[in-house]
N, C-alpha and C positions, 0 to 999 in steps of 0.2 A: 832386206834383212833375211827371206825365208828362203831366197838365192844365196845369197853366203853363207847359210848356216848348214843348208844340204847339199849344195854343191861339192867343196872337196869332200865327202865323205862318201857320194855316190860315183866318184872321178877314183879315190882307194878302193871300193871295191868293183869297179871293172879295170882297175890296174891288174887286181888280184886275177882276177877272171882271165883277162887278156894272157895273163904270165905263165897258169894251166891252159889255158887253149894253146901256148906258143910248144910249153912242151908237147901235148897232144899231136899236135902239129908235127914235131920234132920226131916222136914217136913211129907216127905214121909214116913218114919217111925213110928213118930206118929198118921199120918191118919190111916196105916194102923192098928198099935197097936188100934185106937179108933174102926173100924169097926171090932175088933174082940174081943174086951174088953169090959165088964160089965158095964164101967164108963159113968157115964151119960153126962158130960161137959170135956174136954179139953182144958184148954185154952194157946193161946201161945201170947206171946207179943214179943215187942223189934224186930221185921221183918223191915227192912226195907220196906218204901210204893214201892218202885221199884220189890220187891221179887216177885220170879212168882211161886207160890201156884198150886201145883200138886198133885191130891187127884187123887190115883190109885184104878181104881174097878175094873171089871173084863169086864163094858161092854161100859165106856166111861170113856173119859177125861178133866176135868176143868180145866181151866186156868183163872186166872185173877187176879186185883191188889186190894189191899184193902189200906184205910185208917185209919188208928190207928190198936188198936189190932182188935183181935175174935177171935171165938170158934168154935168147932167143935160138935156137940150132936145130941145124937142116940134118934131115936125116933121108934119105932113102926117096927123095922127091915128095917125102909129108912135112906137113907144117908141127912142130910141135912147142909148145913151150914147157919148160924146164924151169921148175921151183927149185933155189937152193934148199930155204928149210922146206916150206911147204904152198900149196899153191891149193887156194881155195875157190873152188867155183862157187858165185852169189848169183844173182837175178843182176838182172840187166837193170843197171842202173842211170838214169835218164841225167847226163849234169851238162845236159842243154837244157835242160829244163829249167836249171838257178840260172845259166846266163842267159838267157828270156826272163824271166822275172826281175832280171837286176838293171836289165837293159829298158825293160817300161817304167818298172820303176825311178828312172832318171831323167826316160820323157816325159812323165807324167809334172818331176818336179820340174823340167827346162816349163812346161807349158804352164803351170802354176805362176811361177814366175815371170815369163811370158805376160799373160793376162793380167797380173798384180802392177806388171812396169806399164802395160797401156791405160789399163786404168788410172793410175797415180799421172800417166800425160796428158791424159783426156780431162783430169780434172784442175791441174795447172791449165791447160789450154782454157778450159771455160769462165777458168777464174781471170784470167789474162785479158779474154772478150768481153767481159762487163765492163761496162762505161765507166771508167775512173770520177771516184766522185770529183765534184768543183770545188778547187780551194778556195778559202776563205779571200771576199775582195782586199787587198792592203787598206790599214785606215785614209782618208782623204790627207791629202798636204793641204795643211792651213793657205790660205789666202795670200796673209803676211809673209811665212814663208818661202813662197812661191814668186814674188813680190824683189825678196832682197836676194833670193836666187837668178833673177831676170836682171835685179842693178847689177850683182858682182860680175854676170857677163857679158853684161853692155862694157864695164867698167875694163873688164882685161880687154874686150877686144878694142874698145876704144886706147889702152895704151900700149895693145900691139902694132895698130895703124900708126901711131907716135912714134914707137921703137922700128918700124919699117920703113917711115919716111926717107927720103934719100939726105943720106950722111950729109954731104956736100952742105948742103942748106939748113941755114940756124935754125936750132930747136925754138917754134914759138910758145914753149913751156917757160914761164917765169921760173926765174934758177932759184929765187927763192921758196915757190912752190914745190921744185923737186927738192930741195935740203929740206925743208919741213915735210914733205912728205917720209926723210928717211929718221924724223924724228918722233914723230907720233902718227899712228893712222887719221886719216881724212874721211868725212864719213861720207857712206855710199852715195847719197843723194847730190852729194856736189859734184860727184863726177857725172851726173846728169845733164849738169848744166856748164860744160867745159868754160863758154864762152864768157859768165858772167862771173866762174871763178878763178878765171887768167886775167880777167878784168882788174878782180879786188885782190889778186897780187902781183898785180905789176904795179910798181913803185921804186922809189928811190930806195936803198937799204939806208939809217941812220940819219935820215933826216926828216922832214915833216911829211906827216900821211895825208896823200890825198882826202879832200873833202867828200867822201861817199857813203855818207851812214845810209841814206838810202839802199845805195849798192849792197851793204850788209844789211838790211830790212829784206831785199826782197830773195837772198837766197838763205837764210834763216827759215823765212815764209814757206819755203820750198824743200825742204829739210836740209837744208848742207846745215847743220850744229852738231856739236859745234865748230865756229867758224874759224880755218887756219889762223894760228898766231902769226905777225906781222913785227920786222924789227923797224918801226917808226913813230914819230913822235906823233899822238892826238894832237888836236886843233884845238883850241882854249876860243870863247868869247872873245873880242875884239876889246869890250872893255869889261875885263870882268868886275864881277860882285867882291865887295870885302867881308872877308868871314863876319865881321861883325855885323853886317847889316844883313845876313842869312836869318832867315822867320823864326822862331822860336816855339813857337804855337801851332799845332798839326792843321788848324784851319787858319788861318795870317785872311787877311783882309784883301790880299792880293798875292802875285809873284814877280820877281822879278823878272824882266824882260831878257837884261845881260849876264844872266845866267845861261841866255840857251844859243848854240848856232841853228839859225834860223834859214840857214845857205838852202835847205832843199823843200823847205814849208812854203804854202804859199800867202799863209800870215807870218809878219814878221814880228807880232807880241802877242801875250795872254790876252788882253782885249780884245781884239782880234776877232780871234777863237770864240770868245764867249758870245761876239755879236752874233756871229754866224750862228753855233747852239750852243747853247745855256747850260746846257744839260749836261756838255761830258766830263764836267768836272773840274773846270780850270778855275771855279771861280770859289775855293774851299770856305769861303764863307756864308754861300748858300748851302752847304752840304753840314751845318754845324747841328741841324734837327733832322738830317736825313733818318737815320738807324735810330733814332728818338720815339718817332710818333708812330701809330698809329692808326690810320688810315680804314685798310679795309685785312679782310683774312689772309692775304697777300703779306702781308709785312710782320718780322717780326722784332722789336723792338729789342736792343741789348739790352736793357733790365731784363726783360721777360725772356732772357737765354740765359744771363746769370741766374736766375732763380730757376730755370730750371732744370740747370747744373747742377746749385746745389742741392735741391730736393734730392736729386739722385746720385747726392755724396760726391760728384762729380768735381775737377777742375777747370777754371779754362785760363792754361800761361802761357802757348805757342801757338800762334796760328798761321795757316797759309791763305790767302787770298788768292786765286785761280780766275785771272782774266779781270783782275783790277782796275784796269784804267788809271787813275789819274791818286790811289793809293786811299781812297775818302772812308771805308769803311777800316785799316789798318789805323787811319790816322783818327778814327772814334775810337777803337781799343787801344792804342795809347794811352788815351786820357784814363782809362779806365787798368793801366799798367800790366797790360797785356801788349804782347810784340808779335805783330803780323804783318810777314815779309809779303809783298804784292806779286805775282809772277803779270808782266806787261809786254805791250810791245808797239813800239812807235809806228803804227800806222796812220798818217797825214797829220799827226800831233807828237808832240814832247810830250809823251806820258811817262817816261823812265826819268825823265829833269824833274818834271813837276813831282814825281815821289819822294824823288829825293831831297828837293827843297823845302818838303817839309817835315824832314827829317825820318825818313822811313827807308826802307830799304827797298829799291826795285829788283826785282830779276828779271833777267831781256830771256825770255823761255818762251816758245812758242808752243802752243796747245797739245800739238802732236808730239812734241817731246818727251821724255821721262822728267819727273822732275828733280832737281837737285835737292831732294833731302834722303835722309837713310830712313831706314824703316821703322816705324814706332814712336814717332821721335816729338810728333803735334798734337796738339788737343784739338781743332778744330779747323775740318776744312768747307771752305765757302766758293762757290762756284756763283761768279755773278752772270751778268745776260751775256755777255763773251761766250758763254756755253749756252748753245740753244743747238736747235735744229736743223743750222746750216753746216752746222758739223756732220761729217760724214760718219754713218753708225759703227764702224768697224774703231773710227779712232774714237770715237765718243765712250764706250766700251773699255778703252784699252785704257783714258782717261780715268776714268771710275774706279778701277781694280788696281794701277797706281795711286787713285787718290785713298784706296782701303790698306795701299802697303804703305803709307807714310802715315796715316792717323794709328794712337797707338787702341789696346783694348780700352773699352767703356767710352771711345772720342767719338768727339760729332760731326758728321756730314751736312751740311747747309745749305739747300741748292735753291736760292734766291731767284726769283721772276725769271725759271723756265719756260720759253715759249715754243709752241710748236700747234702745228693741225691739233684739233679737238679727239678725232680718231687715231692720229700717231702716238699720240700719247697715251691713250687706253689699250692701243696694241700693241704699243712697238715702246715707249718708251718708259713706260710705268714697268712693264715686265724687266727691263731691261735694267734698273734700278731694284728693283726685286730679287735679282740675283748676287744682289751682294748680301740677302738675308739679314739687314736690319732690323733693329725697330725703329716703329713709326711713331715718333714724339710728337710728329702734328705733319699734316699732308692738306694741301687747300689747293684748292682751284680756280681761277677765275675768269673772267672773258679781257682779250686786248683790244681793249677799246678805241685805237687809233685805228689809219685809213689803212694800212697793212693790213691790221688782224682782224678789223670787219672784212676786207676782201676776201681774205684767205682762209677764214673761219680758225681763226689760232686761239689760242687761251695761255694762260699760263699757269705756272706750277711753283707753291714754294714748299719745300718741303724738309721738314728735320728730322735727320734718320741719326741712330746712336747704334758702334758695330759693337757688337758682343764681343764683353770684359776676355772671353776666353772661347777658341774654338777648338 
């Protein structure tokens, strides 16, 4: 700025300068062309009155200013100069001495400015060499995320291999598989498993479907859900049951056998089953005082949950049941005209028949799934021993925080005979439950007393958490 602002102005006045030095110049030339020229008069006009007038001889020097024009003229071999009106001899006036002054004065500002521009480099340069700070690291990419970014590109390059195969030779894609793949998306995880899901659609189109419920068990289990739609007829019992001799009573004394196909079990009745264990449920007529009694701090009896609902103004008319089995604790709140859909899944048992048969609703939903309700929509959810430990802690997690978007505000959480290590659970799975900021309407602990959980030092957890009316 201190460069532009005196530069054209010190550049005007050694224009000015330059433009009296050129006539001075101009001057001297002509005096001397007069003192060596024939010519009797020279005359010069248009001089500025300030012009300083320098007549070079060989043995003095004049200076001085004149008014208006004059002339120069030789006379007799003397020099003379000749004033029209009048010609005033002054002192010698020095005006080299203004263009020296005008002339530092302009180097003085080049080197001002000079100095102000290397400065102004020197300190862009130094700012330039400091270490640029570190930016901020990106947050981490979740896990999950990371996860279904790795299927989707297994998934293209697995159907670019497809699409590159050589033309010539039949696509061994079932043509039903690609028409429903252009009707609804397929979910990532089945394209994991190519071979088990070209398996469960290859079929006849419009006639009876193969016998493979198995086949749909085990890639369910694996996340292909939900599983491609199929245009084939199911497979009915051999001799079926008549609606009317369907149980009536959420605990029946038995089930019927030709309710179920049996093709991929390795018992072919509910007795069976029971011989083998007792315990999972096929026999609902031991399960009629299950949710009843009593026992130890471990259990808690549905009186003692109605009550204490109500104490806390609460209701209880929807519920879900999460890893149900065989439907025994939906088919006690029935009695009690409450309706709780079971989420199941046929692993080496008919537990989706057997729900059904006694009149309850199953859903075939495997654990890692979302589950099919909307948001707000239940009063109470119950996580029976299907959730435990062996569940992997990312989807156990992810479990929980859907089970908080389907229960609505003031509903209750119910996580029946949790088991797991004595220290998992004080580290790992009590905080982890902790983070859904419940309250705790009762929390108990207890030791598993079978040859498992003396081995392994497990315990178990039942606990009744209620989520807050409003967050």
């Amino acid at each position: 700025m201190l460069l532009s602002f005196f530069l054209p102005r010190a550049l005007e006045q050694e224009k000015d300068v330059n433009d009296q030095f050129s006539k001075f110049r101009m001057m001297v030339c002509l005096a001397d062309a007069f003192c060596f020229s024939k010519a009797n008069v020279i005359s010069i006009s248009d001089i500025d009155c300030a012009s300083l007038i320098y007549i070079n001889s060989r043995s003095r020097l004049l200076k001085g200013f004149e008014y208006g024009s004059f002339s120069l003229t030789k006379t007799k071999g003397q020099r003379q100069c000749h004033q029209h009106s009048e010609l005033v001899r002054v002192s010698v006036v020095v005006r080299k001495m203004g263009f020296t002054f005008t002339t530092m004065t302009l180097n003085l500002l080049l080197l001002i400015a000079m100095v102000a521009t290397n400065i102004l480099s020197l300190y862009h340069l130094s700012s330039t060499l400091q270490s640029p700070k570190s930016p901020k690291p990106p947050p981490p990419v979740p896990d999950q995320l990371l996860h279904q970014l790795h299927t989707i590109r297994a998934t293209i390059n697995h159907l670019t291999r497809l699409q590159n195969t050589n033309p010539t030779k039949k696509s061994t894609i079932p043509s039903d598989l690609l028409l429903y793949s252009q009707l609804s998306p397929i979910a990532s995880s089945c394209h994991n498993h190519p071979e088990l899901l070209h398996k469960y659609m290859t079929y006849t189109p419009f006639s009876l479907c193969p016998s493979d419920s198995d086949l749909a068990e085990s890639l369910i289990l694996r996340g292909c859900h939900p599983l491609p739609r199929r245009r084939c007829f199911s497979q009915t019992p051999q001799k079926p049951i008549s609606p009317n001799s369907l149980p009536q009573n959420p605990f029946p004394s038995s089930l019927p056998d030709n309710a179920v196909v049996w093709d991929h079990y390795t018992c072919k009745s509910f007795d069976c089953i029971n011989r083998q264990n007792p315990n999972l449920g096929f026999d609902p007529s031991r399960d009629v005082s299950k949710f009843n009694s009593y026992k130890s701090d471990l259990d808690l009896p549905i009186n003692q949950l109605f009550q204490i609902a109500k104490a806390a103004k609460s209701v209880l008319r929807l519920g879900l049941d999460v890893g149900g089995g065989t439907g025994s604790f939906a088919a006690a709140m029935k009695v009690r005209n409450m309706t709780v859909v079971t989420t199941t899944m046929n692993v080496a048992a008919p537990n989706s028949e057997a729900v059904a048969l006694r009149g309850l609703v199953p859903l075939h939903v495997p654990l890692q799934q979302r589950l099919p309700l909307f948001d707000g929509v239940v009063d109470l959810v119950r996580c029976g021993r299907a959730v435990n430990r062996w569940i992997p802690m990312t989807v156990l997690e992810f479990l929980l925080f859907d089970v908080d978007r389907v229960l609505r505000g003031g509903g209750y959480l119910w996580v029946d005979h949790f088991f797991s290590k004595r220290m998992d659970l004080e580290k790992v799975y009590a905080p982890l439950i902790g983070k859904l900021g419940y309250k705790k309407v009762k929390w108990a602990m207890g030791n598993k007393t079978d040859a498992g959980g003396v081995k392994n030092g497990e315990v178990f957890l039942t606990a009744l958490l209620q989520k807050p009316v409003s967050r």
